[in-house]
N, CA, C and O atoms as CSV, one atom per row, in Angstrom:
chain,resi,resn,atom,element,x,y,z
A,1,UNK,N,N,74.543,65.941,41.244
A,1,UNK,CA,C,74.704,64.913,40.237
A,1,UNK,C,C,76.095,64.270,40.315
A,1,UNK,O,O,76.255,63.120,39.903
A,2,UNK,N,N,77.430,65.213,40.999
A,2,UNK,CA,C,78.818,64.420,40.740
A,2,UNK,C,C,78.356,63.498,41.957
A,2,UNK,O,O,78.915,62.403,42.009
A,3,UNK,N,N,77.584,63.735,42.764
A,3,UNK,CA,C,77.963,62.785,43.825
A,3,UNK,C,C,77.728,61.513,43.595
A,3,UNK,O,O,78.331,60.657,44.243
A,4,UNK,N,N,76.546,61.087,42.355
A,4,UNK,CA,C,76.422,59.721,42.027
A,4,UNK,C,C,77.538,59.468,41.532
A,4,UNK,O,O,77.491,58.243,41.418
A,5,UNK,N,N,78.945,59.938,40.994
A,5,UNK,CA,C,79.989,59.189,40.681
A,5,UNK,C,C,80.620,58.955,41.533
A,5,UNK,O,O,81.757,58.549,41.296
A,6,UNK,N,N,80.120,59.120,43.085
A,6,UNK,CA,C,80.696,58.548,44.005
A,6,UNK,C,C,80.072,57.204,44.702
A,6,UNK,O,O,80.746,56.254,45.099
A,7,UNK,N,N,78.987,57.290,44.755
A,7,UNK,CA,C,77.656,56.693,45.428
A,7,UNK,C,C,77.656,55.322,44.767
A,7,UNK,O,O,77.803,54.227,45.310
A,8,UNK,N,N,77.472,55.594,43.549
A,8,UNK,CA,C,77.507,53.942,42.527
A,8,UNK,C,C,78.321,53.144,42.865
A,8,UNK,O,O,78.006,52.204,43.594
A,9,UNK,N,N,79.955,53.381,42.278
A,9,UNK,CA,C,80.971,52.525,42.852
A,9,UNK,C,C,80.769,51.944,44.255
A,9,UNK,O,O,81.016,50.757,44.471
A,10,UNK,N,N,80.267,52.873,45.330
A,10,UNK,CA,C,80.696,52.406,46.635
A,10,UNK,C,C,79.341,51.460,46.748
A,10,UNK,O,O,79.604,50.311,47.102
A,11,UNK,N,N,78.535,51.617,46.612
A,11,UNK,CA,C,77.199,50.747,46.463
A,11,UNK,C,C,77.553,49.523,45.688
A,11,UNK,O,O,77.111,48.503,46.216
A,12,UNK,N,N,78.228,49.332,44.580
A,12,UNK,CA,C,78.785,48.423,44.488
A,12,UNK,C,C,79.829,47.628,45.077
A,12,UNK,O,O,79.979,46.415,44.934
A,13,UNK,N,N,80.640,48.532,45.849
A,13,UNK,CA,C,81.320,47.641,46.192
A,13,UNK,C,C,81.047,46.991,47.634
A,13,UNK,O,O,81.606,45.973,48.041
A,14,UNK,N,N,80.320,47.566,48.175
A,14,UNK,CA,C,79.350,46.907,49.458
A,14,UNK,C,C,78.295,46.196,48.794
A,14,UNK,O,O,77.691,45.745,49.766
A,15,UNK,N,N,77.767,45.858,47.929
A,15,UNK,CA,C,77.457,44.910,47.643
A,15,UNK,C,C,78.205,43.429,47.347
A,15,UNK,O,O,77.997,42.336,47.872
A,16,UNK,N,N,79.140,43.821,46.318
A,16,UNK,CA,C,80.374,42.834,46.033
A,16,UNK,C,C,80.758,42.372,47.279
A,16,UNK,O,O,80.637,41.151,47.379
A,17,UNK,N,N,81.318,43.119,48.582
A,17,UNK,CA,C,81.506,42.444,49.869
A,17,UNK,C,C,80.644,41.364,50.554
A,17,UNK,O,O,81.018,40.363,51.166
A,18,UNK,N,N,78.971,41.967,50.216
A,18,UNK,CA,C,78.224,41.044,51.076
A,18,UNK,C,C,77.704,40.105,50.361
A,18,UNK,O,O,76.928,39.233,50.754
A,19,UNK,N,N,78.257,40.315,48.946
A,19,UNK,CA,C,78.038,38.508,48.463
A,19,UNK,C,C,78.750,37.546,48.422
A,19,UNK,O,O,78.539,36.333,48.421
A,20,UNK,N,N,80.234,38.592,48.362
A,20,UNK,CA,C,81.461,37.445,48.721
A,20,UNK,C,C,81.368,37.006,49.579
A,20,UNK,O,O,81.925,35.908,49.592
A,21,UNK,N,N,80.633,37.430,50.981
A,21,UNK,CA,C,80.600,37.354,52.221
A,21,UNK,C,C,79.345,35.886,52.676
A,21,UNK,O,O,79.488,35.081,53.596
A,22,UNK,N,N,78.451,35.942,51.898
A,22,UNK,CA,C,77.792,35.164,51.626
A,22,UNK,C,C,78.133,34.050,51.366
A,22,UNK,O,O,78.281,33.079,52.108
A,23,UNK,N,N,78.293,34.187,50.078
A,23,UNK,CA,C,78.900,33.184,49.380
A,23,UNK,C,C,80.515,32.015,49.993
A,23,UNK,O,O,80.949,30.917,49.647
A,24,UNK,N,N,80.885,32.968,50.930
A,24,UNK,CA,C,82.279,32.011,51.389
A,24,UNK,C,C,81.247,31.418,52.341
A,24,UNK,O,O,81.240,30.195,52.481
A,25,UNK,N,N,80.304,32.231,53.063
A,25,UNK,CA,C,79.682,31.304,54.622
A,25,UNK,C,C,78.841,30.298,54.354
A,25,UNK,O,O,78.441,29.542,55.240
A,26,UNK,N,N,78.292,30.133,52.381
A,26,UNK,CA,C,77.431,28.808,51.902
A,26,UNK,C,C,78.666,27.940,51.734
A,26,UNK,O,O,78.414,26.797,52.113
A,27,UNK,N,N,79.918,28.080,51.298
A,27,UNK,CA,C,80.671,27.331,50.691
A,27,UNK,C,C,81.560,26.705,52.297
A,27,UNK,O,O,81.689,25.499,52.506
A,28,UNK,N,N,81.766,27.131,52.684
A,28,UNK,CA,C,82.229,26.626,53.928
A,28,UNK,C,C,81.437,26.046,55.011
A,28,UNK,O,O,81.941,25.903,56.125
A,29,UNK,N,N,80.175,25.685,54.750
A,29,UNK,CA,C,78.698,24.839,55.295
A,29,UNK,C,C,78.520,25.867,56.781
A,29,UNK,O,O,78.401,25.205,57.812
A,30,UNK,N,N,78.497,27.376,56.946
A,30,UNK,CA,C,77.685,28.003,57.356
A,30,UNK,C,C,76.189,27.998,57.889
A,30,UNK,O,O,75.708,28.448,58.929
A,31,UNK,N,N,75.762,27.496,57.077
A,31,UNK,CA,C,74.204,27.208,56.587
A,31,UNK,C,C,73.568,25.816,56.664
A,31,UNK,O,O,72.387,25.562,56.428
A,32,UNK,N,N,74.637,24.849,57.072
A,32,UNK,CA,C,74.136,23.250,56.676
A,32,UNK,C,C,72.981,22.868,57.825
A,32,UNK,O,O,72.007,22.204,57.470
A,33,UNK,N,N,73.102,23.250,59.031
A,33,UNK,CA,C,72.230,22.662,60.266
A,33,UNK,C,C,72.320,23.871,61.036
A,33,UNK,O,O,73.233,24.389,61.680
A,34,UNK,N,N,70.487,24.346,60.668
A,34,UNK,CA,C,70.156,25.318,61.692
A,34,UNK,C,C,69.691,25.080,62.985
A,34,UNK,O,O,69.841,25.742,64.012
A,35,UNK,N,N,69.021,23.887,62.747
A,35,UNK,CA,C,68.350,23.821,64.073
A,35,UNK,C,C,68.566,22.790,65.000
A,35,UNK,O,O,67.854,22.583,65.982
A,36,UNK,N,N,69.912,21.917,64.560
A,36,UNK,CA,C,70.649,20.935,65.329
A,36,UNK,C,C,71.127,21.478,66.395
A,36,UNK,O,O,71.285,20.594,67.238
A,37,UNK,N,N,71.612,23.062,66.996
A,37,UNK,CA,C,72.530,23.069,67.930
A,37,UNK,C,C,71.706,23.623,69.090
A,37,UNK,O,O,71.935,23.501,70.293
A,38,UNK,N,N,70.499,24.387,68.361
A,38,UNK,CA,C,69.503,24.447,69.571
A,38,UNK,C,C,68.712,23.322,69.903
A,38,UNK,O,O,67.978,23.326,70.892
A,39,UNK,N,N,68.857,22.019,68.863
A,39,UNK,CA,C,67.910,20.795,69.905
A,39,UNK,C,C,68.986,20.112,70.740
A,39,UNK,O,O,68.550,19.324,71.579
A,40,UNK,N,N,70.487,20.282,70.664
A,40,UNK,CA,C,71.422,19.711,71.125
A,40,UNK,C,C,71.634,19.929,72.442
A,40,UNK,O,O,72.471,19.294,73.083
A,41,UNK,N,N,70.804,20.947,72.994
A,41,UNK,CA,C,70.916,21.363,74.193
A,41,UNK,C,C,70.064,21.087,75.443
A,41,UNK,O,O,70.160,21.263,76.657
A,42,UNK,N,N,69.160,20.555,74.545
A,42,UNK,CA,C,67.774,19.830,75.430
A,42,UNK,C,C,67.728,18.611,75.423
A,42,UNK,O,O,66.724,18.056,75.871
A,43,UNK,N,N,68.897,17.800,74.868
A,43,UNK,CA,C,69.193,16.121,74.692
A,43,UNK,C,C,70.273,15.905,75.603
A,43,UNK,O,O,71.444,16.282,75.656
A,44,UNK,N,N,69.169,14.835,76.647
A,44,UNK,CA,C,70.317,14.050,77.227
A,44,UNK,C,C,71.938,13.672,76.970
A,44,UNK,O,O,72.458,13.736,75.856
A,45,UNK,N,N,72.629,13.276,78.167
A,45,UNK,CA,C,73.973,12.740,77.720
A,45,UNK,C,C,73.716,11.377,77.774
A,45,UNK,O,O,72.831,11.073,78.574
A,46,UNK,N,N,74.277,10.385,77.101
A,46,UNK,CA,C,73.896,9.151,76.947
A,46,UNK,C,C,75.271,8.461,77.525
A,46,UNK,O,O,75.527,7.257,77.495
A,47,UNK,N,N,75.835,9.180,77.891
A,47,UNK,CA,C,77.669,8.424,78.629
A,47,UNK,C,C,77.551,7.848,79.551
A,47,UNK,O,O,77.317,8.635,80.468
A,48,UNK,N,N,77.579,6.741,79.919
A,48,UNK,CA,C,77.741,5.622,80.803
A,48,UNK,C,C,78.239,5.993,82.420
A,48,UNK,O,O,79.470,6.008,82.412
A,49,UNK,N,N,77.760,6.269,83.671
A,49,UNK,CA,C,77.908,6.592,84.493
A,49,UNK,C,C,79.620,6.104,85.025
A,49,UNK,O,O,79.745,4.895,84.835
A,50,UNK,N,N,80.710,6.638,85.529
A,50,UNK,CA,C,81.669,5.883,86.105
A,50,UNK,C,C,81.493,4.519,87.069
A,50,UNK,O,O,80.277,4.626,86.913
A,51,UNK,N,N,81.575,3.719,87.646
A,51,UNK,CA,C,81.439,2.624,88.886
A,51,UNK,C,C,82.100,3.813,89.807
A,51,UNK,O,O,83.032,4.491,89.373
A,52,UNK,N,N,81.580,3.995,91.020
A,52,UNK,CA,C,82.386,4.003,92.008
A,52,UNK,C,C,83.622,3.227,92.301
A,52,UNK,O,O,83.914,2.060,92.038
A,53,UNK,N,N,84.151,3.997,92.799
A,53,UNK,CA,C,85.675,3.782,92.841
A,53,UNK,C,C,86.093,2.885,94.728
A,53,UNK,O,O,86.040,3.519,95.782
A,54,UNK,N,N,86.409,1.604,94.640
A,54,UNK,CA,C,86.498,1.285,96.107
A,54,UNK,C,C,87.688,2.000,96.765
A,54,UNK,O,O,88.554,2.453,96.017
A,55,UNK,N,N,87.806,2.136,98.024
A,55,UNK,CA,C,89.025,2.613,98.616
A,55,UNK,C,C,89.657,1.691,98.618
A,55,UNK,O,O,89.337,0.503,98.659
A,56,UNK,N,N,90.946,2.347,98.556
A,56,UNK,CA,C,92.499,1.106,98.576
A,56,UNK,C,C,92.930,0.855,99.882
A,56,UNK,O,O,93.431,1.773,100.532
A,57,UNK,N,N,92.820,-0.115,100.291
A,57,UNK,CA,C,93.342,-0.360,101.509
A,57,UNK,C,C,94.907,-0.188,102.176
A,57,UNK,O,O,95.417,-0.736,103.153
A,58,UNK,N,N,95.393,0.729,101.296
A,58,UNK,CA,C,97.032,0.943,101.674
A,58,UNK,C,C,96.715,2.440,101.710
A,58,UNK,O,O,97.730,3.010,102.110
A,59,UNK,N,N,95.911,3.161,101.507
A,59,UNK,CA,C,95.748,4.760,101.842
A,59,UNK,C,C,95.130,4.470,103.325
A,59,UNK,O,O,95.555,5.081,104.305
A,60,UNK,N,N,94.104,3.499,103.417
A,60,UNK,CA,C,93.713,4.003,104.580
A,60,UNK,C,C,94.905,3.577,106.100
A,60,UNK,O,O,94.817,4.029,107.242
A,61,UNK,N,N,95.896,2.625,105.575
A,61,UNK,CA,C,96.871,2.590,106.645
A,61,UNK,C,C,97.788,3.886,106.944
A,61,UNK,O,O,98.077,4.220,108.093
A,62,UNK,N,N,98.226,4.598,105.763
A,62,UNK,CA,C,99.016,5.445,105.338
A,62,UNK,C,C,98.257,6.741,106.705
A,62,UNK,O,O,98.815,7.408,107.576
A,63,UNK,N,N,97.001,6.628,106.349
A,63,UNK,CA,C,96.163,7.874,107.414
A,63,UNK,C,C,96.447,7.654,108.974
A,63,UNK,O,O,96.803,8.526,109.767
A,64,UNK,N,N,96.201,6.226,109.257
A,64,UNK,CA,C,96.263,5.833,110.943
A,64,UNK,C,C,97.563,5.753,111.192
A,64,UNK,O,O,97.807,5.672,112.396
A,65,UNK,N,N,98.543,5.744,110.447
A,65,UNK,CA,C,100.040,6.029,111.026
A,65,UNK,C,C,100.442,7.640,111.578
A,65,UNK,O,O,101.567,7.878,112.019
């Protein structure tokens, strides 16, 4: 029986942890978009390809010297 005056408190206070714990990861948007980062991965990049780049005609003298 003394041991429930141990058991209670600590049961409470692992509880108290995992709601604070909770509660900071709703308040800090934890929770806002579940399923955005796994469709984010199967969507194209939409970024504009570079142009090829022409060669400069003062490197290629620089080589035949």
């Amino acid at each position: 029986m003394r041991i429930l005056y141990l058991l209670i408190p600590m049961a409470l206070g692992v509880a108290g942890v995992a709601l604070w714990a909770f509660l900071w990861a709703v308040r800090t948007g934890q929770f806002d978009d579940l399923e955005g980062p796994a469709y984010r991965i199967l969507m194209d990049d939409d970024d504009p390809r570079l142009p090829p780049q022409r060669p400069d005609e003062n490197s290629d003298k620089s080589l035949n010297e």
